[in-house]
C-alpha positions in Angstrom: 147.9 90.3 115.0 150.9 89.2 117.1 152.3 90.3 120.3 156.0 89.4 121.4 157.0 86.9 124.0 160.3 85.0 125.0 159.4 82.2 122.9 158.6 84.4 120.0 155.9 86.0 118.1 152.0 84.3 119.4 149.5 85.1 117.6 146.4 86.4 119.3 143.5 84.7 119.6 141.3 87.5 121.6 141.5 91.0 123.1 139.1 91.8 126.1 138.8 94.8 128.0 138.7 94.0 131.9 139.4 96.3 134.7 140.7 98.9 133.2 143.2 97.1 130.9 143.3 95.3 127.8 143.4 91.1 128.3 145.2 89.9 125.3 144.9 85.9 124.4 147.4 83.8 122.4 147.3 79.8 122.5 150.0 79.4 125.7 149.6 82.8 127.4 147.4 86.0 128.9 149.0 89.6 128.8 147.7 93.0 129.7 148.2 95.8 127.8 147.6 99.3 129.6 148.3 102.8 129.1 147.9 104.9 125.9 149.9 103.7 122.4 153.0 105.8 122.1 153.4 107.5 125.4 155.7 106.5 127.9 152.8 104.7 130.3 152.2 102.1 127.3 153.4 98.5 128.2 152.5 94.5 127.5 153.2 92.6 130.9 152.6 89.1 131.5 149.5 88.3 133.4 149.7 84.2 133.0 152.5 82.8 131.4 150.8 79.2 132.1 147.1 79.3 131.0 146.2 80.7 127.3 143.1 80.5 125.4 142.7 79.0 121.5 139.2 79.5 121.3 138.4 83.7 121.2 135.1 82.6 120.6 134.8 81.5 124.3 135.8 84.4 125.9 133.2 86.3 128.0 132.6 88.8 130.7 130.6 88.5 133.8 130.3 90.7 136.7 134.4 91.3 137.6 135.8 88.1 135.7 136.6 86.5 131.9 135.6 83.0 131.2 137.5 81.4 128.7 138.1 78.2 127.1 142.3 77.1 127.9 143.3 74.1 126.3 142.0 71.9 128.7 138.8 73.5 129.7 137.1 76.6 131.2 138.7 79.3 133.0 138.4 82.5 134.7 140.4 85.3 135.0 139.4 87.2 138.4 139.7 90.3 139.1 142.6 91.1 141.7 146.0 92.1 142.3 148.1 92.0 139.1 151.1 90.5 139.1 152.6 88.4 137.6 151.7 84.1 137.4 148.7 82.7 137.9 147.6 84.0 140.7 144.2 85.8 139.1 144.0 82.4 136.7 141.8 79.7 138.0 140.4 76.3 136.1 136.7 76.2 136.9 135.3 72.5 135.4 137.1 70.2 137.7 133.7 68.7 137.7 133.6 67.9 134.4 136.3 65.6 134.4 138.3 67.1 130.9 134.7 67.3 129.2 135.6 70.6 127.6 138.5 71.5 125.4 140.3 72.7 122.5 138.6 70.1 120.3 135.3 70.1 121.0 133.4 73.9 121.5 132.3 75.7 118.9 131.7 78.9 121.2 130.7 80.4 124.5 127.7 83.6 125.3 126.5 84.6 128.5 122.7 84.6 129.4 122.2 86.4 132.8 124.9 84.9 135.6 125.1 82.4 133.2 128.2 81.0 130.9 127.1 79.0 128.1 129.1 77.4 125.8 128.2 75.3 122.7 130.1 71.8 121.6 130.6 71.2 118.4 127.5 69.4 117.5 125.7 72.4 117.6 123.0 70.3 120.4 125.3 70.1 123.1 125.2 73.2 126.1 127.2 73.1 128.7 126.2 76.0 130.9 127.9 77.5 134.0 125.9 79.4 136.8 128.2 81.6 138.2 126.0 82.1 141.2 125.5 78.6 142.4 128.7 77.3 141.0 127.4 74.8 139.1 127.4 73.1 134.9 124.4 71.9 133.7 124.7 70.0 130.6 121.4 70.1 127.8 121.0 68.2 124.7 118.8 70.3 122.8 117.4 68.3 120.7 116.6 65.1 123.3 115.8 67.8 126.2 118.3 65.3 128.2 120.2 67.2 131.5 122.7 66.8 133.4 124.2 68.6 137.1 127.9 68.9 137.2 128.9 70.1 140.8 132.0 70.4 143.2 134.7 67.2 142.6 131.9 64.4 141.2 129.5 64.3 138.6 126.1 63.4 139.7 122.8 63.3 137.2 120.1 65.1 138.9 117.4 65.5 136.5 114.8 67.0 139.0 117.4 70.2 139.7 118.1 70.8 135.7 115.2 71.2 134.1 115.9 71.1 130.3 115.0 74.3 128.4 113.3 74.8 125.6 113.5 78.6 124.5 115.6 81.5 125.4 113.3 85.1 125.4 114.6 88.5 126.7 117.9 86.7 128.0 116.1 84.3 130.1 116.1 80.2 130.1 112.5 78.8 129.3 111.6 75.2 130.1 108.4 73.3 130.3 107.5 75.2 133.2 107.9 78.6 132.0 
């Protein structure tokens, strides 16, 4: 699939439905698609000409926002006034200093207020609480965390309890 812009024909890399439109994906840029197919209130407008997402794996829907992986690392589109820019666009892992990108996920799912997305190697969870604004980082296999909060990064093993299971949605650790 393909949808038309002024540098050509993108392919698309994920369609979303978000407040009451369509969000479609390509590499470089986010349109909306609203309306019904073939009548005169059908259209494609440009939502972010600047921020795309390569990943369609990665994109996810919590409360009234998409998380998505751009090129250079997780965003969210919020829901707002829609216009034109980036104005409903915002990069949300400052924190994590260029940690995540293109390269390196595999995918993203959402556990309760929670976005989770998998590197690569399968072991590695970076996980975003949408609540308390924070990443905790989780080696599965070594049960080794990490806190990734506001402009630093800052190990705080006592506040990130590794995990062990996931049952019904929820986070187990060693402490139930």
């Amino acid at each position: 699939i393909y949808v038309a812009s002024e540098a050509g024909e993108e392919a698309v890399t994920g369609i979303s439905y978000f407040r009451q439109y369509y969000a479609i994906f390509t590499n470089k840029r986010i349109k909306r698609m609203t309306g019904t197919f073939g009548s005169d209130d059908f259209g494609i407008y440009p939502l972010s000409d600047f921020v795309g997402c390569p990943n369609g794996r990665t994109i996810r829907s919590i409360g009234n926002n998409l998380y998505f992986l751009g090129n250079d690392g997780i965003y969210k589109l919020k829901q707002g006034y829609l216009g034109e820019g980036t104005e409903n666009v915002e990069k949300i892992d400052d924190a994590l200093n260029g940690e995540l990108n293109l390269n390196n996920v595999l995918q993203a799912f959402v556990i309760n207020n929670n976005y989770v997305v998998i590197k690569n190697d399968g072991k590695t969870w970076i996980i975003y609480n949408v609540l308390t604004d924070a990443f905790y980082e989780y080696n599965i296999e070594s049960s080794q965390s990490a806190v990734y909060k506001g402009e630093s990064l800052d190990s705080i093993n006592d506040y990130a309890l590794p995990f062990y299971s996931i049952f019904q949605t929820s986070l187990y650790d060693e402490h139930g």
